[in-house]
N, C-alpha and C positions, 0 to 999 in steps of 0.2 A: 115202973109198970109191971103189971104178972105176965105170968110167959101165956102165949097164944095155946090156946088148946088143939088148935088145926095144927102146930106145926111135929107135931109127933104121930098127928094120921098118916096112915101111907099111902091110902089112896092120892092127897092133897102133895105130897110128895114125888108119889109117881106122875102126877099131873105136870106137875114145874119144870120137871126134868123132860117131859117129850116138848117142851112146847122149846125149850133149850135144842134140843136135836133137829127140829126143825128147821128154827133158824142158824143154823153152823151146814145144814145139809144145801138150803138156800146159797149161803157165800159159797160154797165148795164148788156147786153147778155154777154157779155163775163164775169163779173162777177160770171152770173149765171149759167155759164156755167162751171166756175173754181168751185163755191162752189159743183155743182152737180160732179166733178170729186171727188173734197174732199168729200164728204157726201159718193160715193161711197166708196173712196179707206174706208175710217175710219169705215164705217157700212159694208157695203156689200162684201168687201174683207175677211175681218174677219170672218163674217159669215158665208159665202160661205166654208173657211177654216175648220172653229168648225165642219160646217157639215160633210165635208169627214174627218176630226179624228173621230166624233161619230160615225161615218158610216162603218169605218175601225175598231172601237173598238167594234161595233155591231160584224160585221164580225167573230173577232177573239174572242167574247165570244159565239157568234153558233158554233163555232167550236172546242174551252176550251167545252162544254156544249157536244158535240155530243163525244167527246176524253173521257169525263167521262162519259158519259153513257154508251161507249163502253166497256170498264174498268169494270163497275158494273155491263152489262151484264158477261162480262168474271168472275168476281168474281163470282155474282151468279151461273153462270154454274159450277165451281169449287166448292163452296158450296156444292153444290148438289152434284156432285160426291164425292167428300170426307164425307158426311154426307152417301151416300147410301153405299160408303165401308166400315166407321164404321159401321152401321146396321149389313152387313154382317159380320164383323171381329165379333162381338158383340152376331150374334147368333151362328159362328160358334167357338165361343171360349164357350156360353151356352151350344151347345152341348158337347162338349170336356167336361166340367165339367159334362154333365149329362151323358156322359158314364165312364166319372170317376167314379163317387160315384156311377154308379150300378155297375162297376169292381169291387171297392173298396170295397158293400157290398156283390157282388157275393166272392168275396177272403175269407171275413168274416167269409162268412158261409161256405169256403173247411176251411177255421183255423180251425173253430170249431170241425167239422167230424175230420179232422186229429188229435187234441188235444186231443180227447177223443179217437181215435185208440193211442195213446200214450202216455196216461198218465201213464202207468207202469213204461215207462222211465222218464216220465217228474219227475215223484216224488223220482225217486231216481236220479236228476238235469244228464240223459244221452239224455234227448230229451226237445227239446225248439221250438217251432213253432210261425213265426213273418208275421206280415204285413207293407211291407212299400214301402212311394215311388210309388206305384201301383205294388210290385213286392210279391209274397208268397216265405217264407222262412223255410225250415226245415232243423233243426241242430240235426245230433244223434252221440253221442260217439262213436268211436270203437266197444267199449265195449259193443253196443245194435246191430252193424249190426252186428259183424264179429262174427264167431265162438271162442272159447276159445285159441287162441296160433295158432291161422288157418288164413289165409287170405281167407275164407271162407264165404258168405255169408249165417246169420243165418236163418233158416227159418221164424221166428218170424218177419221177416222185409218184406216178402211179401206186407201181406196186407195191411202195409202204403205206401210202396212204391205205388203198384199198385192206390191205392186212387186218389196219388198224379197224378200220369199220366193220371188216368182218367180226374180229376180237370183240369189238364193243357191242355184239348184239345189237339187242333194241335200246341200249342206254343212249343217253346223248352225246354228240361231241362236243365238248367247247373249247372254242379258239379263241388264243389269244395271239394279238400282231404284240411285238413286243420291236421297243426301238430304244436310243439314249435321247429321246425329249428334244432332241434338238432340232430345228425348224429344216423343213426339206431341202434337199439338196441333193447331186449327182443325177442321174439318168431316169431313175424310178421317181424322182419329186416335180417331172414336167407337168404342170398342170394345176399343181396342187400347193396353194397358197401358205397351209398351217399344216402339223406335222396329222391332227386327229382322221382328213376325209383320207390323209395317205395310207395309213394306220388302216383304218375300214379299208380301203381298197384292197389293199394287201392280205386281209383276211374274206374278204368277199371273194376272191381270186381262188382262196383256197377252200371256202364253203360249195365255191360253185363247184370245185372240181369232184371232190366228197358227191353232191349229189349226182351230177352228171357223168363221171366218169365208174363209182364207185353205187353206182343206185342206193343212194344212201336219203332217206325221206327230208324232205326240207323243216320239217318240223321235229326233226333230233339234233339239229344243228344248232348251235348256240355260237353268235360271237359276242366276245366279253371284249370291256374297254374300247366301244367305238362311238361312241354317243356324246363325247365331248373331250373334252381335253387334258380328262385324269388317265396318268400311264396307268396299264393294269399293273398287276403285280405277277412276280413270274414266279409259277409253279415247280421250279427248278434251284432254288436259292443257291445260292454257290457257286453257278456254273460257268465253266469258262467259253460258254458259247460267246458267241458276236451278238451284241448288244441289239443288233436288227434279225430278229426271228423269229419265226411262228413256233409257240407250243399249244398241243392239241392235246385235249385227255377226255379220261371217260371212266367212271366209278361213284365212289361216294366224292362229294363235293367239301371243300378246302373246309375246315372250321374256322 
């Protein structure tokens, strides 16, 4: 074949050649256009991402942060009330002890006064005078209230009785008749078929005297263990009194 007459035109040359530049300038943008999608997706995606996790984990540690302060508010304020009720519990249990031990040393000094109105008995072991517990205690034999074969109150027991009721203010007395359980017998059991109406008698003898001789109210009086056939129990544990006697007290009550 002959050679083309166009292909030594330049115009027909410079033609082929832009329409070549064209498309190589097409691939390059598009290129850079796919790398700029890659560059995003692989940077900016990620990114983008870390930020709203860091943003959400912000989030939920102001509010972990504000959940324990509230907490430690509340604790505090619990603190505090339980610290201001021990306080309280703390002096009002100092007081309880500071009128203990002036009960405790006011009791002291009626022991004393009454010990010495009854050391005639105490020495021949028919009179015992206790402190305990916060309660005063006096223990007298038979044999030092009653008359001789009498269920008679001896005159000689006024004046400790009376003592005592003064010592005792407005608290009560309680009497207990105290005996060894064993069914009546001798001078004082004429009458009296089982050991319990002897038991009452013998503290009724001694109630009466409290009021009547001692103007001492009938409604501070208390007798214990008369109401049937249980021995009371004696307020003196240990004692070497005589197992038939009246003890009388006045304070806080036995636990």
């Amino acid at each position: 074949m002959g050679r083309n007459p166009w292909d030594d035109d330049a115009d027909m040359q410079a033609l082929r050649g832009g329409r070549s530049s064209t498309r190589w300038g097409r691939v390059f943008w598009g290129l850079v256009l796919v790398g700029m999608a890659t560059f995003a997706g692989a940077y900016y995606l990620p990114l983008f991402r870390a930020h709203d996790t860091l943003t959400a984990e912000h989030v939920k540690v102001l509010k972990d942060l504000q959940t324990q302060k509230q907490t430690l508010e509340s604790q505090n304020a619990e603190l505090k009330r339980v610290s201001a009720r021990k306080e309280e519990l703390e002096m009002a249990q100092q007081k309880v002890a500071t009128g203990d031990a002036v009960a405790s040393s006011a009791l002291d000094g009626v022991k004393s006064q009454l010990a010495s109105k009854l050391e005639r008995l105490s020495k021949k072991n028919l009179a015992e005078v206790g402190v305990a517990e916060g309660r005063l205690v006096v223990g007298v034999a038979d044999a030092g209230i009653f008359n001789p074969r009498k269920l008679e109150l001896n005159p000689s027991a006024k004046p400790w009785l009376c003592e005592l009721a003064t010592a005792a203010g407005n608290q009560p007395l309680r009497i207990r008749a105290l005996d060894d359980n064993a069914p009546p017998s001798g001078p004082l059991a004429t009458g009296y078929s089982t050991i319990w109406p002897l038991r009452a008698a013998r503290g009724a003898v001694v109630a009466e005297a409290l009021e009547g001789l001692c103007s001492v109210s009938g409604t501070r009086i208390e007798l214990q263990g008369v109401g049937g056939s249980a021995h009371p129990n004696s307020a003196l544990p240990g004692s070497k009194l005589p197992a038939s006697r009246i003890e009388i007290e006045f304070g806080a009550r036995a636990k």
